[in-house]
Structure formats: structure tokens, C-alpha cells
KEKE-3310 file (N, C-alpha, C; in steps of 0.2 Angstrom, whole numbers, plus 5000, padded with zeros to 4 digits):
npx = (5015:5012:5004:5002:4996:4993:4993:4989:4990:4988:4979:4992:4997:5012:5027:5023:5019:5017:5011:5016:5010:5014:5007:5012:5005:5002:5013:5026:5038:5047:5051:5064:5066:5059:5053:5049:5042:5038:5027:5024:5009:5016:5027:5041:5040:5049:5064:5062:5064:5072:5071:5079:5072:5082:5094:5102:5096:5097:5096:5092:5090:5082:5091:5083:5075:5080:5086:5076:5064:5060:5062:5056:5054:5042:5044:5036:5024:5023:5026:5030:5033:5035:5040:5036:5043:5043:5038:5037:5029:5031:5035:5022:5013:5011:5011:5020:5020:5035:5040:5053:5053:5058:5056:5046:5039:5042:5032:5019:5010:4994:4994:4995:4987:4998:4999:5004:5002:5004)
npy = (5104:5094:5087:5073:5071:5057:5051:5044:5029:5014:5001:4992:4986:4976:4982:4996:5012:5025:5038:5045:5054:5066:5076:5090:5097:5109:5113:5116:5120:5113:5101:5091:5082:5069:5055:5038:5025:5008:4993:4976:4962:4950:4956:4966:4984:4992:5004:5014:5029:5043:5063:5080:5094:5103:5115:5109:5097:5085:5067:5048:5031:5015:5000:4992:4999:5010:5019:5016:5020:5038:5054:5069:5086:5099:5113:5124:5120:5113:5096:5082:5069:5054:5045:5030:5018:5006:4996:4982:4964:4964:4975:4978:4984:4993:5008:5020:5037:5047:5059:5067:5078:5093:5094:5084:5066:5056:5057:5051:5045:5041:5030:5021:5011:5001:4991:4979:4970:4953)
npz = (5047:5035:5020:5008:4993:4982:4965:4948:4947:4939:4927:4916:4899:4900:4896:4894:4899:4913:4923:4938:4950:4964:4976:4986:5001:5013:5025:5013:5014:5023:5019:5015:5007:4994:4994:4985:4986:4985:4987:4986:4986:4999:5001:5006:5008:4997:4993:4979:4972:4975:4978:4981:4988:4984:4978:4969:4966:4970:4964:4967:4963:4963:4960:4951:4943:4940:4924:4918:4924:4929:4941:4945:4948:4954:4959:4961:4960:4969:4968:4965:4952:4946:4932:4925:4913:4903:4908:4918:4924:4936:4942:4946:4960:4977:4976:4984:4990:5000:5011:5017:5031:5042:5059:5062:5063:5048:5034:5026:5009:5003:4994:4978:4967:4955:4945:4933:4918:4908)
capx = (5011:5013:5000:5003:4990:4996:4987:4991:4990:4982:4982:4992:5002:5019:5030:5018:5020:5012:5016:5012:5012:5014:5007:5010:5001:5003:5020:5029:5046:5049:5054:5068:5067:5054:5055:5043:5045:5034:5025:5019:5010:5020:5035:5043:5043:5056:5063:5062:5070:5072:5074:5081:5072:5087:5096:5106:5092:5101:5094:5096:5086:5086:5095:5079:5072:5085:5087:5066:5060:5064:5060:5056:5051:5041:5043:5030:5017:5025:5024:5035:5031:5038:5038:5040:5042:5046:5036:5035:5025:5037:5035:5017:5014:5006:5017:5018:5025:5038:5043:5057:5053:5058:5052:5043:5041:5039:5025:5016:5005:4989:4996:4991:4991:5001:4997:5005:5001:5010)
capy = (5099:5093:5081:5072:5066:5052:5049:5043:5021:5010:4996:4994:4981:4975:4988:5003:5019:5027:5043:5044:5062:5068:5084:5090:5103:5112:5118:5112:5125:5111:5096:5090:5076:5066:5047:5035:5017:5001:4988:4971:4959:4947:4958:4973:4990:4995:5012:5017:5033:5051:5069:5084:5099:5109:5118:5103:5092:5078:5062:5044:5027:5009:4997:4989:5005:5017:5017:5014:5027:5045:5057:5074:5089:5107:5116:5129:5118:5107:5092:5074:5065:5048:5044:5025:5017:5000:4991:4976:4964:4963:4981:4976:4984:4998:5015:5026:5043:5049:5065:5069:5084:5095:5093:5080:5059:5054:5059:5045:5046:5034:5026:5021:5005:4999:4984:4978:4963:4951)
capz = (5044:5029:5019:5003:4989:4978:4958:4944:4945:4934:4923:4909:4899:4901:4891:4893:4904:4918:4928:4945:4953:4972:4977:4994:5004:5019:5026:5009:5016:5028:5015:5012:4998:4993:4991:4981:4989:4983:4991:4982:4989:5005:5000:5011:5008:4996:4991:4972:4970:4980:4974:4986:4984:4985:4970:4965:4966:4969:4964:4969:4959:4965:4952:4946:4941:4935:4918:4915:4929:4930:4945:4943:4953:4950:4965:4959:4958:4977:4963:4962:4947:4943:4925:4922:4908:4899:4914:4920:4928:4945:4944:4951:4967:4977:4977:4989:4993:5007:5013:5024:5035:5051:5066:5063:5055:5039:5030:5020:5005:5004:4990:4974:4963:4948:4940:4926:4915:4904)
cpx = (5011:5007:5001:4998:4993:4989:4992:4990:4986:4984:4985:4999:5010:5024:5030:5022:5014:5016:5010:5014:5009:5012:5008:5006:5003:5009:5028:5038:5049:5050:5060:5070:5061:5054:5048:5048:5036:5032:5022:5018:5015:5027:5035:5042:5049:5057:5066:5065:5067:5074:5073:5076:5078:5088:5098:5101:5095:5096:5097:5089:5088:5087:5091:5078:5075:5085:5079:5062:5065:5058:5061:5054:5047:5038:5037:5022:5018:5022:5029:5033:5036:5036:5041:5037:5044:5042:5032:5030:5028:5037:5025:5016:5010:5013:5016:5025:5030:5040:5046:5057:5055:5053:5047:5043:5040:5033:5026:5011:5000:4993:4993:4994:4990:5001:4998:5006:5005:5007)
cpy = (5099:5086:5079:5067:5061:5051:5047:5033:5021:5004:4996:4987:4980:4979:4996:5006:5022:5031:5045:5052:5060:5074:5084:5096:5104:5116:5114:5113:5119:5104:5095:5086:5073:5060:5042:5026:5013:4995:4980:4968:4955:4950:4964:4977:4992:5001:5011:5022:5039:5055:5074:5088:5106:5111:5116:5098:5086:5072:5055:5037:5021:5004:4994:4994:5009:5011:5015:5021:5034:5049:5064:5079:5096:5109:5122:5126:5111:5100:5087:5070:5060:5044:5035:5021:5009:4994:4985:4971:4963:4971:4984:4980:4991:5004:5018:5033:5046:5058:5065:5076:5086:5094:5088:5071:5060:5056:5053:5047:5040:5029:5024:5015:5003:4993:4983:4973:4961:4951)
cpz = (5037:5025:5011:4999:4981:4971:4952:4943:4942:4932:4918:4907:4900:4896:4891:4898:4909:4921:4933:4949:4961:4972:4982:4994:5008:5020:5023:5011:5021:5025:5012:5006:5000:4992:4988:4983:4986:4987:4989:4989:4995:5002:5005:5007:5005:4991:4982:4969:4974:4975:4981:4983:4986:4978:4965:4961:4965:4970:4963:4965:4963:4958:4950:4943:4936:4927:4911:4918:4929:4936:4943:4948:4949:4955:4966:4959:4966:4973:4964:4957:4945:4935:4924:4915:4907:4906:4914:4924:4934:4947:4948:4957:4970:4980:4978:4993:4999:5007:5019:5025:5040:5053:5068:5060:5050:5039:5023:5016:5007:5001:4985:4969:4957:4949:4933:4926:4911:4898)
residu = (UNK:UNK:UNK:UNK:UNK:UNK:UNK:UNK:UNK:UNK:UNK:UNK:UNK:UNK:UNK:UNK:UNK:UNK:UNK:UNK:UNK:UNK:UNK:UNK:UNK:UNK:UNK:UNK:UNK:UNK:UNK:UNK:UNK:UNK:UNK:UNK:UNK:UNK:UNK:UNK:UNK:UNK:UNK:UNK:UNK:UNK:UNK:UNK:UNK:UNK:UNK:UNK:UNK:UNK:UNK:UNK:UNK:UNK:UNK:UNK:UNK:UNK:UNK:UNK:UNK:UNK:UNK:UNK:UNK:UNK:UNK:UNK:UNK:UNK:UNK:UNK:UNK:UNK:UNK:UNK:UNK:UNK:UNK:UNK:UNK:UNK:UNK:UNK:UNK:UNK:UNK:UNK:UNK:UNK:UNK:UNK:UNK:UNK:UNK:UNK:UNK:UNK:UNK:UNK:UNK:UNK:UNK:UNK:UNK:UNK:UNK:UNK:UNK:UNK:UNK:UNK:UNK:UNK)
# end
């Protein structure tokens, strides 16, 4: 069982920063990578950026993003922090945590919402 609590959204102007953390709980041993997907109004679900928690920590961005957002981890603290930066109002939307785990689905955060103005 794993459960993930999502903080960090707000408001803030077009340009600014905001960083968004993931904490997980429970049986964190059973995580593979972590993902951070986005949801504006009448739009789908889409993915933002992954990190393993392996040695390598291989990380992966989607082409809006890279280059503004950075993905981070602190295994000591079962932590994923999303740092973005230079943001937009398209970067609008309500972002929400993944975890891929054994032996079981996905694991969803609640979610939390960014709002940036012009």
C-alpha cells in the first residue's frame, strides 16, 4: 500500500516559480518511478515528467516542459519535488502525482492546483 500526499500549488504570475512536492507513505520499497501528469480544464491527462527511483535515476520530461521544469528526488525523505520555472499561463492546470508500483495499480495523488496568470 502505498499513498501519496501532493502540496505546493498556487497562484502566481506568468514568469514566476512554484515547486510542487510528492511525499509518499507506506510501502515506499515497492516504487518504481514517479510521474507528475497535468490536467487543465476540457483537456486529457497529460504526462509532465518521470524519475526512477533507481541508482541511475533516469529521468524523462515532455517537450513543453523540459528546459523550465526539473524533476528531483530525496529518497531519505520518500520525496519528488517538481521545480518549475518561467511559467506560463498554458501551464494552468491541476497536477497530479503517479506512482508506479508492484503488485498493484497506479497510485494517484489528490492533486493540486496551478494557476498562472498573464
Amino acid at each position: 500500500q502505498v499513498q501519496l500526499v501532493e502540496s505546493g500549488g498556487g497562484l502566481v504570475q506568468a514568469g514566476g516559480s512554484l515547486r510542487l512536492s510528492c511525499a509518499a507513505e507506506g510501502r515506499t520499497y515497492s516504487i518504481y518511478y514517479i510521474s507528475w501528469y497535468r490536467q487543465a480544464p476540457g483537456k486529457e491527462r497529460e504526462f509532465v515528467a518521470d524519475i526512477s527511483w533507481s541508482r541511475r535515476g533516469s529521468i524523462n520530461y515532455s517537450g513543453s516542459v523540459k528546459g523550465r521544469f526539473t524533476i528531483s528526488r530525496d529518497n531519505a525523505k520518500n520525496t519528488v519535488v517538481l521545480q518549475m520555472n518561467s511559467l506560463k499561463p498554458e501551464d494552468t492546470a491541476t497536477y497530479y502525482c503517479n506512482a508506479v508500483v508492484s503488485g498493484a495499480n497506479d497510485i494517484w495523488g489528490q492533486g493540486t492546483q496551478v494557476t498562472v496568470s498573464s
